[in-house]
MIBA-560948 format. One record per atom (N, C-alpha, C): chain; atom name; residue number from 1; z, x, y. Coordinates in steps of 0.1 Angstrom, whole numbers, plus 5000, padded with zeros to 4 digits. Each point is the difference from the previous one (the first is absolute). Layout:
REM residues N
  kette  atom   nr    c3    c1    c2
      A    CA  NUM     Z     X     Y
...
This chain:
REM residues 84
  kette  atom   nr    c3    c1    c2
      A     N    1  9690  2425  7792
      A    CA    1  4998  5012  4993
      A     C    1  4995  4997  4986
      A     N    2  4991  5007  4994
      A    CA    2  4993  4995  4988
      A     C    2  5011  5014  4989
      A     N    3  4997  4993  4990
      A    CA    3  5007  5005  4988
      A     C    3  4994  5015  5000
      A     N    4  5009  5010  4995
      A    CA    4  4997  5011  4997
      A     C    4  4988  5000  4985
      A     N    5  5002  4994  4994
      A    CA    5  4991  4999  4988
      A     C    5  4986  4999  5008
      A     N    6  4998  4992  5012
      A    CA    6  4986  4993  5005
      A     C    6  4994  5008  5006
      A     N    7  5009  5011  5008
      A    CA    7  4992  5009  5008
      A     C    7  4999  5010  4988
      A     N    8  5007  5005  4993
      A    CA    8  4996  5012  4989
      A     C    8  4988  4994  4996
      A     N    9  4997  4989  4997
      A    CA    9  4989  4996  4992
      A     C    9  4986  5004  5009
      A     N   10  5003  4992  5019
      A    CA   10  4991  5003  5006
      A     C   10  4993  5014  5002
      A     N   11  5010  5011  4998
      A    CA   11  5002  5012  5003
      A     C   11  4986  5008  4987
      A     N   12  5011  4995  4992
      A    CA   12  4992  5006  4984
      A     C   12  4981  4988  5005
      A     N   13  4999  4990  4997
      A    CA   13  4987  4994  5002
      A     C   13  4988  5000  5009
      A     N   14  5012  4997  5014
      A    CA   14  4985  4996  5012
      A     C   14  5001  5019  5004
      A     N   15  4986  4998  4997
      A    CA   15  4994  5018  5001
      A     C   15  4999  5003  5017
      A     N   16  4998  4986  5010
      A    CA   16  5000  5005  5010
      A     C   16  5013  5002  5010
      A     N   17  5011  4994  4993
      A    CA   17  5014  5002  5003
      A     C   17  5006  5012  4993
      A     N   18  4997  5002  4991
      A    CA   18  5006  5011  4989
      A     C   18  4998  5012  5001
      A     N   19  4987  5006  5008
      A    CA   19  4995  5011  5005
      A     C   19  5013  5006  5006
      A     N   20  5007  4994  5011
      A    CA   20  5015  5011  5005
      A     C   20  5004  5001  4992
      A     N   21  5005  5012  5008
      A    CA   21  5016  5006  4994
      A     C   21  5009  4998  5000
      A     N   22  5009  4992  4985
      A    CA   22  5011  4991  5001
      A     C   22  5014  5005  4992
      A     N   23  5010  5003  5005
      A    CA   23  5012  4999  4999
      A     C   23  5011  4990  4995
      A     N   24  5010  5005  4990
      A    CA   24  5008  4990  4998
      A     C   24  5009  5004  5005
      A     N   25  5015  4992  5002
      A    CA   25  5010  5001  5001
      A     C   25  5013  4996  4988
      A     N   26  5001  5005  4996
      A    CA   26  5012  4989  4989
      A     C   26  5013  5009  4998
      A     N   27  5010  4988  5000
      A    CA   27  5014  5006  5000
      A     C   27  5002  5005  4986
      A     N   28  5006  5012  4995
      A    CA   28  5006  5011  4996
      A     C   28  5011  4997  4993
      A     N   29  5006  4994  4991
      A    CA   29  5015  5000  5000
      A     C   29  5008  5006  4998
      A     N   30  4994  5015  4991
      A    CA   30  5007  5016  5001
      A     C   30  5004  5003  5007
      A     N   31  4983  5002  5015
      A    CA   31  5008  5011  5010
      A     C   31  5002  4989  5012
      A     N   32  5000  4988  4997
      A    CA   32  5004  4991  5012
      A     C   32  4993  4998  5007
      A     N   33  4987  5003  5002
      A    CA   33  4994  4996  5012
      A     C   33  4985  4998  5001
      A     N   34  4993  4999  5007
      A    CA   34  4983  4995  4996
      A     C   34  4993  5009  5000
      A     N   35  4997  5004  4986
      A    CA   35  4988  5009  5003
      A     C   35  4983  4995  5000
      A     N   36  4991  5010  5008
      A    CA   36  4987  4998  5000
      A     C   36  4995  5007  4988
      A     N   37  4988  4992  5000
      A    CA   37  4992  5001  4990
      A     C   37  4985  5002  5001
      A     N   38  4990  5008  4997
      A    CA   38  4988  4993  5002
      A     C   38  4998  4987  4994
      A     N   39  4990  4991  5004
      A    CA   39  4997  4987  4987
      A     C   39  4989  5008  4989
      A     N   40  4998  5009  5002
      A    CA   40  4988  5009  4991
      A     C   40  5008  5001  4989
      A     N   41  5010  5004  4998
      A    CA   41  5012  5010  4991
      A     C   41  5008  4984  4989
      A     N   42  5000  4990  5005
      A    CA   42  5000  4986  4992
      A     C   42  4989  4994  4988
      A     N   43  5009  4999  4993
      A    CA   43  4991  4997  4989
      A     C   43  5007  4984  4994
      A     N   44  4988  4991  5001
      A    CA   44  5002  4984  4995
      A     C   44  4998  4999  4986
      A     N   45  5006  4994  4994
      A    CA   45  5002  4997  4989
      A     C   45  4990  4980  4998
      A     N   46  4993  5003  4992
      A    CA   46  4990  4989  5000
      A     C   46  5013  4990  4997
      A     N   47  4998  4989  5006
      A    CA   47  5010  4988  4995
      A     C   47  5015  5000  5003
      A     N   48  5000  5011  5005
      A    CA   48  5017  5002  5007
      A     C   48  4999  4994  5014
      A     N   49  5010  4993  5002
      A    CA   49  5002  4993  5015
      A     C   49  5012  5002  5003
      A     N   50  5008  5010  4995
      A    CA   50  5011  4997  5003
      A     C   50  5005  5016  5005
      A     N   51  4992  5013  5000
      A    CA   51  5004  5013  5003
      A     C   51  4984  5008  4997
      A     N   52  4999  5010  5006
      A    CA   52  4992  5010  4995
      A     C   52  5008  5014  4999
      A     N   53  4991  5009  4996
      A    CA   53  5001  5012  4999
      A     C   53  4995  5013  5004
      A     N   54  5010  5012  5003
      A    CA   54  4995  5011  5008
      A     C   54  5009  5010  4994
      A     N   55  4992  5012  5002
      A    CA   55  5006  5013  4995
      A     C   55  5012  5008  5010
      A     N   56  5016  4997  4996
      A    CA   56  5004  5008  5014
      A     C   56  5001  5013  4994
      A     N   57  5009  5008  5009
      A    CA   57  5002  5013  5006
      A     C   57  4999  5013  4989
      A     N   58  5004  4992  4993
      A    CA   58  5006  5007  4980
      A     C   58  4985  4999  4994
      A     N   59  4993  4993  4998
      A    CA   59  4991  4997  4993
      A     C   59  5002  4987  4996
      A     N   60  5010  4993  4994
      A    CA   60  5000  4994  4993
      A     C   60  4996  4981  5006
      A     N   61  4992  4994  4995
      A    CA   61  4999  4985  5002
      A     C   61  5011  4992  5004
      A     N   62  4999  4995  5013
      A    CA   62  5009  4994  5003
      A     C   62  5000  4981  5002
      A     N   63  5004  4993  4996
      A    CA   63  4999  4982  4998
      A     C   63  5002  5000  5015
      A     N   64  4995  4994  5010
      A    CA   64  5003  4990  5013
      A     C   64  4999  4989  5002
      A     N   65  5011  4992  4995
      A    CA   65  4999  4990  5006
      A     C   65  4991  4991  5014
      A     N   66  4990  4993  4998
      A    CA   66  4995  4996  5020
      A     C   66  5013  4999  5008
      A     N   67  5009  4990  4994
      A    CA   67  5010  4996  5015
      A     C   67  5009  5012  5002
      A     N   68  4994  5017  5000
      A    CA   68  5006  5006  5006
      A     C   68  4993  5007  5008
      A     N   69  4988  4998  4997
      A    CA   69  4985  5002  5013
      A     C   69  5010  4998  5011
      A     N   70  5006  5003  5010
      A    CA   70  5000  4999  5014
      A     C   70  4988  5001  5013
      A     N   71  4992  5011  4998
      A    CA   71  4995  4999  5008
      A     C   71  4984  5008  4999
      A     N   72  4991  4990  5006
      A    CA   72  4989  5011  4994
      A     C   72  4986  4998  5015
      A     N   73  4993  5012  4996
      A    CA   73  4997  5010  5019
      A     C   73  4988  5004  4991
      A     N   74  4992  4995  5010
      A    CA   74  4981  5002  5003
      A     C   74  4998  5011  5011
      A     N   75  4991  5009  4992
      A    CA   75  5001  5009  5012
      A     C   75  5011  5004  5009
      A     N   76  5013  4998  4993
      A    CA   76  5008  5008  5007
      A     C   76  5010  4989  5007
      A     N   77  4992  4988  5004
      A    CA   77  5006  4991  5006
      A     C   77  5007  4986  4990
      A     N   78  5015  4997  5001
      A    CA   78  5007  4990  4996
      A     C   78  4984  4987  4999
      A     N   79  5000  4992  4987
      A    CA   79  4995  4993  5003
      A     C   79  5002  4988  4992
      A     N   80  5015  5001  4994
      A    CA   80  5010  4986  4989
      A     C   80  5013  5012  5003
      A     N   81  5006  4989  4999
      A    CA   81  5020  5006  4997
      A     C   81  5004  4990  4999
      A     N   82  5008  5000  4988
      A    CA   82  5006  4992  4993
      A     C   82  5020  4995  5005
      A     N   83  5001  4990  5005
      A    CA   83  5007  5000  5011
      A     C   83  5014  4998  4987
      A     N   84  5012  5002  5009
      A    CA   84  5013  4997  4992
      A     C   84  5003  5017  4995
């Protein structure tokens, strides 16, 4: 399994991979459990390797951590899950 940092990066770069429609998954620790995401709705922070950022439900900016990425879907289909 490659690092979640490596495919975000593939995702955001190789134009001919990146065209789908990609989904995250990341665990929640409010409501417990994993919610989706589009990867459209993420926003990278130049030089951060350690979380990005996305607008939840409220409006307001939310910090993510990567190692709570769980799980993330191309076109709909699982295509990394972060095991444990």
């Amino acid at each position: 399994m490659i690092p979640i940092q490596q495919l975000f990066s593939r995702i955001r770069r190789d134009k001919s991979f990146g065209t789908a429609s990609f989904e995250i998954g990341y665990l929640d620790h409010s409501a417990n459990k994993i919610i989706r995401i589009p990867f459209t709705k993420i926003n990278f922070e130049e030089g951060n390797q350690f979380s990005f950022q996305l607008e939840d439900e409220t409006g307001e900016m939310a910090e993510i951590p990567f190692h709570r990425v769980r799980e993330v879907f191309q076109d709909g289909g699982l295509i990394w899950k972060r095991d444990g």
